[in-house]
C-alpha positions in Angstrom: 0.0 0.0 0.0 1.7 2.9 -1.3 -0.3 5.6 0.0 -3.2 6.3 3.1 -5.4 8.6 4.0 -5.8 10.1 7.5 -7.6 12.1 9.3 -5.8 14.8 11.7 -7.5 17.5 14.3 -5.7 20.1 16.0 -7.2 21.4 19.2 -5.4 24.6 20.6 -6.8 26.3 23.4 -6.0 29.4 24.9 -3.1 30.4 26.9 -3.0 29.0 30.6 -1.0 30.3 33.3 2.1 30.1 33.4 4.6 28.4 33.6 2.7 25.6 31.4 4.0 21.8 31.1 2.9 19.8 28.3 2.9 16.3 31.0 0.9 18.3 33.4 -1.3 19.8 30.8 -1.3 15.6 29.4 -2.1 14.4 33.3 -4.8 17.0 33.3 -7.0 15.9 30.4 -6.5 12.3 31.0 -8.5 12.5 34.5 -10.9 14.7 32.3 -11.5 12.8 29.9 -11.7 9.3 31.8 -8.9 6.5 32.1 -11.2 4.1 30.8 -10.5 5.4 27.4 -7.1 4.0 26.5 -5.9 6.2 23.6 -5.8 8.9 25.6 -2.7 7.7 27.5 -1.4 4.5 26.2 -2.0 2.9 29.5 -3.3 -1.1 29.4 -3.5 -1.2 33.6 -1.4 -3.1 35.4 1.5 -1.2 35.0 0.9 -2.4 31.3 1.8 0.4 28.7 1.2 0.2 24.8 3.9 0.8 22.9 2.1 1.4 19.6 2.6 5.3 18.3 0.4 7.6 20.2 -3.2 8.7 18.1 -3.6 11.7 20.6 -0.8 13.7 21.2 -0.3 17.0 23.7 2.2 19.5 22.5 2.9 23.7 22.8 2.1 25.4 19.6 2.6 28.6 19.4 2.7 29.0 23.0 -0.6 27.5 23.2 -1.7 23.8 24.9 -2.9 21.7 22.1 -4.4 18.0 21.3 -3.8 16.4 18.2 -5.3 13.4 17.1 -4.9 10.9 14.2 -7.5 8.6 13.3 -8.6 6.7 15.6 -7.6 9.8 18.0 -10.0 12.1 16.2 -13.4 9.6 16.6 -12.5 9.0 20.7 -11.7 12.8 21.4 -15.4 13.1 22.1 -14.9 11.7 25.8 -13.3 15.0 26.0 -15.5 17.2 24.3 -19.1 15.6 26.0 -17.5 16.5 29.2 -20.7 19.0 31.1 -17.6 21.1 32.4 -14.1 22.0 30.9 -12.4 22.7 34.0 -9.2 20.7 34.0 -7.1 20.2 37.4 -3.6 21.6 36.0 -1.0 21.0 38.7 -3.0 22.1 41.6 -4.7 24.9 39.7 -8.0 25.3 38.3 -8.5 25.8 34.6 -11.0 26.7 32.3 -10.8 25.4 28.6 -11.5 27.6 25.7 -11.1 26.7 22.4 -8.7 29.0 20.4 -8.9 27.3 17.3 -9.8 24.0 15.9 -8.4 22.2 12.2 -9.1 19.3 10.9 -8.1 17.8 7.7 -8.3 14.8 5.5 -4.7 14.0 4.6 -3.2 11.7 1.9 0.3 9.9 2.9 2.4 8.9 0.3 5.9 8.3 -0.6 7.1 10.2 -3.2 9.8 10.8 -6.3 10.6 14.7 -5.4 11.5 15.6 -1.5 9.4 17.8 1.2 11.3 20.0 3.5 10.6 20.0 7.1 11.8 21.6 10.5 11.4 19.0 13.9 11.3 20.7 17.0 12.9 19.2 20.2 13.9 15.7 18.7 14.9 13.4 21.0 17.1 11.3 18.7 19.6 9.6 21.4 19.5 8.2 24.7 22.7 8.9 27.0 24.3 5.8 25.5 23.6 6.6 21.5 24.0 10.3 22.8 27.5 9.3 23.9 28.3 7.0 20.6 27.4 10.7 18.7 29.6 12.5 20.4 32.4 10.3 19.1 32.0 9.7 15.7 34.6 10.9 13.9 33.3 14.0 12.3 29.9 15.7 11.4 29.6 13.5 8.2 29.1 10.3 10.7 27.4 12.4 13.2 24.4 13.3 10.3 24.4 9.6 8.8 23.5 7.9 12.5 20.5 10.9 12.7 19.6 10.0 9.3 19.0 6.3 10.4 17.5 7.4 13.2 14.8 9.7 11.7 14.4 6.7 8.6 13.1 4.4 11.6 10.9 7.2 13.3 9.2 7.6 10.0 8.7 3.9 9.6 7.4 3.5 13.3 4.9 6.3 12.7 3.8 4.6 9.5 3.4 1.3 11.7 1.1 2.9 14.1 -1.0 4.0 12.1 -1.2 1.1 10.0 0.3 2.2 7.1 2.6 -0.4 4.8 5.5 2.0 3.1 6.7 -0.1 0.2 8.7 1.8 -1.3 12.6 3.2 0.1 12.6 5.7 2.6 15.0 8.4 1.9 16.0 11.2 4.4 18.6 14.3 4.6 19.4 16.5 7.2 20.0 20.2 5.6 21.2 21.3 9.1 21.1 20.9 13.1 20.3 24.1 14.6 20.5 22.9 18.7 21.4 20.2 20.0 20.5 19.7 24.2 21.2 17.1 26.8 18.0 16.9 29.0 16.9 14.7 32.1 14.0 12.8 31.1 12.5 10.7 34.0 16.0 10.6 35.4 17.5 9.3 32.1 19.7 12.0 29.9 18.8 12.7 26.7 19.9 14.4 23.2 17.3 16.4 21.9 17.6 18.2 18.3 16.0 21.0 16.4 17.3 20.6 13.1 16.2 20.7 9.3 15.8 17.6 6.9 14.0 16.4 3.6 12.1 13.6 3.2 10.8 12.1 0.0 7.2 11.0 2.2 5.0 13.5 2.8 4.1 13.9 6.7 1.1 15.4 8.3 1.7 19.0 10.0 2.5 18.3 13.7 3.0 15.1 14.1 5.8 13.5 16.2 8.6 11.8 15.5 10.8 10.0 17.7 10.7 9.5 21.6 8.3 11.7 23.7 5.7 12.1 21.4 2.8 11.7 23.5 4.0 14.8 25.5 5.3 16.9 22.5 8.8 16.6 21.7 9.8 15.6 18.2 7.2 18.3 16.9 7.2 18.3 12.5 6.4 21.6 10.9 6.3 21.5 6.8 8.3 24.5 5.5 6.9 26.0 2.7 9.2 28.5 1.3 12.9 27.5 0.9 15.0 28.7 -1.5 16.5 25.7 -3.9 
């Protein structure tokens, strides 16, 4: 299967107060909207977790706390939405949703024979152990081809979670790394990228790639004017 259709919906709501967290915001909504409804957190009970690529997402755009939702994600976002109240619990502090702006779009995946440039926001490529193998490889040449692979696999577990067979070669190039940060993620050290790169499959605006996805890191953003 070459290509697939999805469906995508970006919530954004208005600005909360500061300072916001993306995992509290996450926390927040998941009470709201009822752990009983699994694709809201990935969570199987029992200290079970699914692993498959997250169909609701919680991320900071443009300053703003935002759902998205793919598929499946889109059809059980109503648990939210039915909700008689919108006042969320965020990290001690009583919110009131409002909905700043809401898109949805029907969006055909595909691999292609010409390239589409993208940026991807706060990337976490590398655990401390691959983040320590990147720091010595021999130059930037070796440095680019490990990301490469890594971002080849990201798109191919996206594609897998949303049930999508890519038959065709996935080919990636990164035009440029504009930060690269060690963070502490639930006590384990990081490397997390902003950087540029082409792909010759087309990806959805806002989607994540990579680890952390769930509470917005790896954050794709098409770029739509570049000079050739």
């Amino acid at each position: 299967m070459s290509s697939k259709k999805i469906r995508t919906l970006l919530i954004s709501f208005e600005s909360t107060p500061a300072p916001f967290q993306v995992s509290a915001f996450r926390g927040a909504i998941i009470e709201k909207a009822g752990r009983e409804n699994i694709l809201f957190h990935n969570h199987l009970g029992d200290d079970k977790f699914s692993y498959r690529y997250p169909l609701i997402q919680y991320k900071a755009i443009r300053q703003q706390p935002s759902i998205f939702c793919l598929d499946a994600g889109v059809d059980e976002i109503h648990h939210l939405f039915q909700q008689k109240t919108w006042t969320i619990n965020l990290s001690g502090t009583p919110v009131d949703l409002k909905v700043d702006r809401l898109d949805m779009k029907t969006i055909t995946l595909n691999v292609w024979d010409k390239i589409f440039p993208y940026n991807l926001y706060n990337w976490q490529a590398l655990n401390e152990t691959n983040y320590r193998r990147y720091t010595q490889q021999e130059g930037m040449k070796e440095r680019i081809d490990m990301l490469e692979k890594i971002i080849t696999g990201n798109i191919l577990s996206f594609a897998k979670g949303i049930e999508w067979h890519i038959d065709k070669k996935v080919e990636v190039s990164i035009h440029d790394i504009k930060q690269v940060r060690l963070k502490k993620m639930k006590d384990v050290k990081v490397g997390a990228f902003d950087i540029s790169f082409s792909t010759n499959v087309f990806l959805p605006n806002y989607i994540g790639l990579g680890k952390g996805v769930s509470t917005g890191f790896g954050i794709v953003k098409q770029i739509k004017n570049i000079e050739r």
